[in-house]
C-alpha positions in Angstrom: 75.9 -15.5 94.0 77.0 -13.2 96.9 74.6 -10.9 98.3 75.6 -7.8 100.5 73.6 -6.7 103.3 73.6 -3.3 104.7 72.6 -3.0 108.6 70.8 0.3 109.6 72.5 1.8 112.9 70.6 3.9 115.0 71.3 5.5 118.0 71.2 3.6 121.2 68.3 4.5 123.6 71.3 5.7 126.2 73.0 7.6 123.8 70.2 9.7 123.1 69.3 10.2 127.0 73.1 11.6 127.0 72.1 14.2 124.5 69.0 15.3 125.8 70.7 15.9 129.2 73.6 17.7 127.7 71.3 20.1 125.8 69.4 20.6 129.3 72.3 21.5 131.0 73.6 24.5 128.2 69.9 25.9 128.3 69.8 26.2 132.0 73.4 27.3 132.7 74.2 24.3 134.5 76.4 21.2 134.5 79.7 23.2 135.2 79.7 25.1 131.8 80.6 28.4 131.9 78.6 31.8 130.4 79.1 32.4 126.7 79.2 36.3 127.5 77.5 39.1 129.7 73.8 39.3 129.4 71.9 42.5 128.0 71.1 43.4 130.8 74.7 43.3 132.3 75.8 45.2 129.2 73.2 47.5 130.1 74.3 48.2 133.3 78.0 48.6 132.5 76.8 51.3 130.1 75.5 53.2 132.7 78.1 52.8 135.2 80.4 54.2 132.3 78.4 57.3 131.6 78.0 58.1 135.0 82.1 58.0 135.6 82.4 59.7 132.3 79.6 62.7 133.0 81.2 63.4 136.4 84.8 63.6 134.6 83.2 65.9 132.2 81.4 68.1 135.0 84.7 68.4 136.8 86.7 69.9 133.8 84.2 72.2 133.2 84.3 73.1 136.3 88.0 73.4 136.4 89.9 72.8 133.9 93.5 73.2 134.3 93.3 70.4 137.2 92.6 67.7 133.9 96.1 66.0 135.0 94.0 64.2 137.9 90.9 64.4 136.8 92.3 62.0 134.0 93.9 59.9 136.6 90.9 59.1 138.7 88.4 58.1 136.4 91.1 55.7 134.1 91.2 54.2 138.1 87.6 53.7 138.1 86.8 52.2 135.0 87.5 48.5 134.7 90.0 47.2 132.5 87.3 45.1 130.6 84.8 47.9 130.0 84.0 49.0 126.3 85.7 52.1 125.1 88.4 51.5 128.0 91.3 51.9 125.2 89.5 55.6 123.9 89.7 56.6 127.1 93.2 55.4 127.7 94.2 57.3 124.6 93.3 60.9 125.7 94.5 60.0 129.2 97.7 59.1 128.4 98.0 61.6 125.4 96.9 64.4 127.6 99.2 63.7 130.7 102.0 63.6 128.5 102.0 66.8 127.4 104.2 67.1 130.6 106.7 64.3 129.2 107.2 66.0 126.0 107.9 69.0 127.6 105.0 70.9 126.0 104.3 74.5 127.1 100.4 75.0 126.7 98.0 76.7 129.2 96.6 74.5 131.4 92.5 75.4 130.8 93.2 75.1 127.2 94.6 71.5 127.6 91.3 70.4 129.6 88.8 71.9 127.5 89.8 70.0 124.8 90.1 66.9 127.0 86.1 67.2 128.2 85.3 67.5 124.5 87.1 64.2 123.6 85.6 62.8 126.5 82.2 64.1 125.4 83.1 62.3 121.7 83.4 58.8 124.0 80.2 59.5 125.6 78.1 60.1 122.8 79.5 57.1 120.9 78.6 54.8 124.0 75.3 56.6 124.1 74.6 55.3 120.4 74.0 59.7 119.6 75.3 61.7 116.9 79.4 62.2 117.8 80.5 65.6 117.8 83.6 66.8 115.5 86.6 66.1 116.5 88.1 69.4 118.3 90.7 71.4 116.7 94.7 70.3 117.4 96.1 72.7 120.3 98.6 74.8 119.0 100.6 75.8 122.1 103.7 77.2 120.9 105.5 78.7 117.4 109.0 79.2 117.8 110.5 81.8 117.0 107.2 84.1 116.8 108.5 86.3 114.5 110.5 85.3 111.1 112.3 88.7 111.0 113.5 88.8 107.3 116.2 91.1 107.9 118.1 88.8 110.4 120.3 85.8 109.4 117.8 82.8 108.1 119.0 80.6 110.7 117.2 82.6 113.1 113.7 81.8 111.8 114.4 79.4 108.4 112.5 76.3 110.9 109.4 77.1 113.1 109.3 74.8 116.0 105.4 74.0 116.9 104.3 72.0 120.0 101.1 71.2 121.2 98.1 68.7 121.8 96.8 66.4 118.9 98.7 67.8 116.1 98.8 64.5 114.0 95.2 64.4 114.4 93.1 64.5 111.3 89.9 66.6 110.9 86.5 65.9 109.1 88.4 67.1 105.5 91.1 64.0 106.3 94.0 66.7 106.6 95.9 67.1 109.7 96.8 71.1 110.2 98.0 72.8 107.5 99.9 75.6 107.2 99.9 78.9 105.2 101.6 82.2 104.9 99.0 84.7 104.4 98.3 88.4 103.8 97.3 90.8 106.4 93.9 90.8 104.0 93.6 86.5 104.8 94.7 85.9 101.5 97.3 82.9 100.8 100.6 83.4 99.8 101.4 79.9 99.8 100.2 76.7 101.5 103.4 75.0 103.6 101.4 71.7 104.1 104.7 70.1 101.8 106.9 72.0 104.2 105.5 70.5 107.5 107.1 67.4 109.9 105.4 65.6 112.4 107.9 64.0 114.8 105.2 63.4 117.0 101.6 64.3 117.9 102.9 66.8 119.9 105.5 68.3 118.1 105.9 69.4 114.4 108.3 71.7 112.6 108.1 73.3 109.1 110.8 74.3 107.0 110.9 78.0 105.7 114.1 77.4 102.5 113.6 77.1 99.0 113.5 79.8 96.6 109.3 80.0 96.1 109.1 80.8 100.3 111.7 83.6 100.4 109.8 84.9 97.4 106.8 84.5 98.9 108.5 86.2 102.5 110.1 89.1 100.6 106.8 90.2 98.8 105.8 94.0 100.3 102.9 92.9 101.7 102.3 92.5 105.6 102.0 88.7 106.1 101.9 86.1 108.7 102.3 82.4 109.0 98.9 80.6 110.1 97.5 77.0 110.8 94.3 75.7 109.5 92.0 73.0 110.7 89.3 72.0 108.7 89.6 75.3 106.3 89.3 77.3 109.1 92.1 79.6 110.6 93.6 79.0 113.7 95.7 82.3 114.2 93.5 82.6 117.9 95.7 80.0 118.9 99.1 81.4 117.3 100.7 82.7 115.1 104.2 83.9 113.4 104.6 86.6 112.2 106.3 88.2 109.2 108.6 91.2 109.8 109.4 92.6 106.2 112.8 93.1 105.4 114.2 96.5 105.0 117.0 97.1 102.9 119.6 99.4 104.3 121.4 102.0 103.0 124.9 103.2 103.3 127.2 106.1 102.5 130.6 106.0 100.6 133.2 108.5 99.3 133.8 107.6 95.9 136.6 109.7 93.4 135.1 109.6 89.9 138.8 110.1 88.3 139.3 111.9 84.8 138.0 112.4 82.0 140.4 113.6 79.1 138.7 114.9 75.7 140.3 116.0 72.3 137.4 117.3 70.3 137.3 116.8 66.5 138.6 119.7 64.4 135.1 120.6 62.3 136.3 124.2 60.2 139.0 126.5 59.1 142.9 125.3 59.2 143.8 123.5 62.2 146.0 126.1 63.8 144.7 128.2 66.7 146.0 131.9 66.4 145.7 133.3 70.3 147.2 136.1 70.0 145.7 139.2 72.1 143.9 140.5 68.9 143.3 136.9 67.8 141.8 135.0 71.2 140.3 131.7 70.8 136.6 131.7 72.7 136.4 128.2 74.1 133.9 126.6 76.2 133.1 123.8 78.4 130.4 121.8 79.7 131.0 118.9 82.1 128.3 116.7 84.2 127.7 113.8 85.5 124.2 111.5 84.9 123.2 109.0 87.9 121.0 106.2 87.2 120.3 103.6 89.9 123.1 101.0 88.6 126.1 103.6 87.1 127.2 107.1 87.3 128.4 108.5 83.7 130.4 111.8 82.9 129.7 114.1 79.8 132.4 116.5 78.8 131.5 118.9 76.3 134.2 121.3 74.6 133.5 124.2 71.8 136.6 126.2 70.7 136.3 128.9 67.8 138.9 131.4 66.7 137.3 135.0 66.7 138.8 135.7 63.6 141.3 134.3 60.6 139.8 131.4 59.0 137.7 130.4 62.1 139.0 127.3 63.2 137.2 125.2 65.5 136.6 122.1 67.2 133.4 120.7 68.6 132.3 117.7 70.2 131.5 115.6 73.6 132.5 112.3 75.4 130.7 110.1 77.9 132.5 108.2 80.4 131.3 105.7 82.5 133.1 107.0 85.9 130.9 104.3 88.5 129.3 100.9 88.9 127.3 99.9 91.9 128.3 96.5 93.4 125.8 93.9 92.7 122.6 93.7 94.9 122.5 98.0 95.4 121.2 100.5 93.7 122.3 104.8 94.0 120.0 106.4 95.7 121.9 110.1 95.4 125.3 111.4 95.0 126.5 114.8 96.2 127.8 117.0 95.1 126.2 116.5 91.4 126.2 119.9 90.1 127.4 120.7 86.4 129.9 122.6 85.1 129.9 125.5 82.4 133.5 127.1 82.1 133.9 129.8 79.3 137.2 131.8 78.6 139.0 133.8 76.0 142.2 131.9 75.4 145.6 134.4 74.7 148.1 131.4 76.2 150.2 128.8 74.7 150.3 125.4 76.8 147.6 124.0 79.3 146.0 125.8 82.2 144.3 124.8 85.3 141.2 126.3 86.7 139.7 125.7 89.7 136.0 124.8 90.3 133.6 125.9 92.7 132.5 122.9 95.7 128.9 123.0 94.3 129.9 120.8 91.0 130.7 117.7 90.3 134.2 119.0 88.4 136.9 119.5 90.6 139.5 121.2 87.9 139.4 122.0 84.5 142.5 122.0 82.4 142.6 123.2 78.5 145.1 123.4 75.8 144.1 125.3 72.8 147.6 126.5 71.1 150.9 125.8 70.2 153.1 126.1 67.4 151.8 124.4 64.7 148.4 122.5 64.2 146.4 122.0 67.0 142.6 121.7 66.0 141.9 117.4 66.8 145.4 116.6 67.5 146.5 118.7 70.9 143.5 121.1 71.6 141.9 118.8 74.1 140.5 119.3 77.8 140.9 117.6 81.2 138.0 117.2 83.5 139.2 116.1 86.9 136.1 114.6 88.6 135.6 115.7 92.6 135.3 112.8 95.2 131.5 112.6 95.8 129.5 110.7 98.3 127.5 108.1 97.0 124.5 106.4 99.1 123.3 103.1 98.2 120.4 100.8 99.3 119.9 97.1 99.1 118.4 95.4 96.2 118.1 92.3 98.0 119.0 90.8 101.3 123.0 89.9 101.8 122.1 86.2 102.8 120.3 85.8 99.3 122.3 86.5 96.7 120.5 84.3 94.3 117.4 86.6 94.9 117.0 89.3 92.0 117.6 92.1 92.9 
């Protein structure tokens, strides 16, 4: 029968001498082994160093402002590449200095107050306090200022916007966001789908599509306006609206003729015109303007004054104008009516003259003949006068998809 035995190993008494010494060593920083890390009362100290450089950047933009370019500089020199929140303060340096790269327009003072306050954010977070909201974006410029609606789109269809921080996101997790609104602060529309951030210091927003123009041609006074955390910004900039105007314009316009042959309606249908047997005719012509079309009425009554009383009565509209698409009339001269009455003794047609005042320029009838006359040759020609028409814009020429 084999039997197995199992030998207990313990730890040689120079083995654990090594141990103890080794553990000795780590407790009392010795034996060559380097720190794990700064001690609390290092990171203490570091702290303070920190807010000391930070309060006297602070100081110094409040005190002047528009010299943040250097202020900047200096104290990213005097904080150590290793010190906490070195990377925060790198950021609004280097963000703030290069408003100059980017070519950015703003007023100096604005640029540093806003700089102190994202310094004071820094401080307060090292100082373990309550941190301050972040500060609004700095609007600096809206190009063009004005989106003047009766100038060609391309003029004002993009707005241009540079500034400071304009990627930034408030405490409602929106970046800036853009309205046009009425004179009253009321929203037209919100723009926010409209806007493009190419950088944080430049955006642009596009003003086509059929709901803006509608929105831009509306009556009311309006304005285009940022917001930042539901508040308006317009004390930063603003663009504003210029309504558009529809013009007006005057044409000479000759109306042409109207020819009528009222229905015979009693007696025979021969006229008589004789001296003792005249034919009392009359005539009423005028036009009708409505804002899309200008129409002509001619109205003719002729009645023999005795025989068998043979007459014809009746009127005509003709529809002598049409306004081109996107105007409406606003007046026509001359626009007077007519009203022509005469005892008729002649065979044939003949011409009379009508005053300036009307509408009418000539009247020509035909009564009698020999033979029948009544609603086959008894008729009368209105020649219409060449009147000025003035028309006004129903819309803008550069949209002719707008009603209008």
């Amino acid at each position: 029968m084999n039997v197995s035995l199992q030998v207990e190993r313990r730890p040689s008494c120079f083995a654990l001498h090594y141990l103890c010494a080794l553990v000795a060593c780590v407790v009392l920083s010795g034996c060559g082994i380097g720190k794990i890390g700064p001690s609390a009362e290092e990171l203490s100290k570091q702290a303070a160093e920190l807010n000391s450089q930070l309060d006297s950047a602070i100081n110094d933009l409040n005190a002047n402002a528009a010299s943040f370019e250097q202020i900047l500089t200096d104290l990213l020199k005097r904080v150590p590449d290793t010190a906490t929140f070195r990377a925060e303060i790198e950021n609004v340096v280097g963000n703030t200095t290069g408003l100059a790269q980017e070519n950015v327009q703003c007023g100096l003072d604005a640029v540093g107050v806003r700089a102190r306050k994202l310094l004071i954010r820094i401080q307060e977070e090292l100082l373990k306090k309550p941190v301050s909201p972040p500060p609004p974006p700095l609007i600096c410029q809206m190009l063009p200022t004005t989106a003047d609606l009766n100038l060609d789109p391309n003029t004002w269809k993009v707005i241009n916007i540079s500034g400071y921080g304009l990627g930034d996101v408030g405490n409602d997790g929106k970046k800036i966001q853009y309205r046009i609104n009425l004179s009253d602060g009321n929203t037209v529309l919100n723009l926010d789908s409209r806007v493009s951030h190419s950088s944080r210091y430049h955006a642009t927003i596009d003003l086509t599509g059929q709901d803006i123009v509608r929105a831009l041609l509306s009556p009311a006074k309006k304005s285009l306006i940022g917001y930042w955390n539901g508040q308006s910004m317009n004390d930063q900039g603003e663009v504003s609206v210029l309504a558009w105007v529809p013009r007006r314009k005057s044409l000479p316009q000759y109306l042409g003729v109207t020819n009528y042959t009222p229905p015979h309606t009693h007696g025979d249908k021969d006229f008589d015109t004789d001296d003792d047997d005249p034919t009392h005719t009359r005539v009423w012509a005028s036009i009708a303007v409505t804002p899309m079309q200008i129409t002509g009425t001619v109205q003719m009554h002729a009645r023999e004054r005795h025989g068998d009383n043979t007459r014809v009565e009746g009127f005509t509209t003709d529809l002598l104008y049409t306004v081109p698409d996107g105007h409406k009339i606003v007046g026509v001269t001359p626009n007077g009516s007519t009203f022509f009455e005469k005892d008729v003794t002649f065979h044939g047609a003949k011409h009379y003259d009508r005053p300036g005042g009307e509408a009418v320029k000539t009247v020509t009838i035909r009564i009698d003949r020999d033979g029948d006359e009544a609603g086959s040759y008894t008729d009368v020609k209105v020649e219409w006068r060449t009147v000025t028409i003035e028309t006004e814009e129903t819309r803008p020429a550069w949209c002719p998809q707008c009603p209008g």
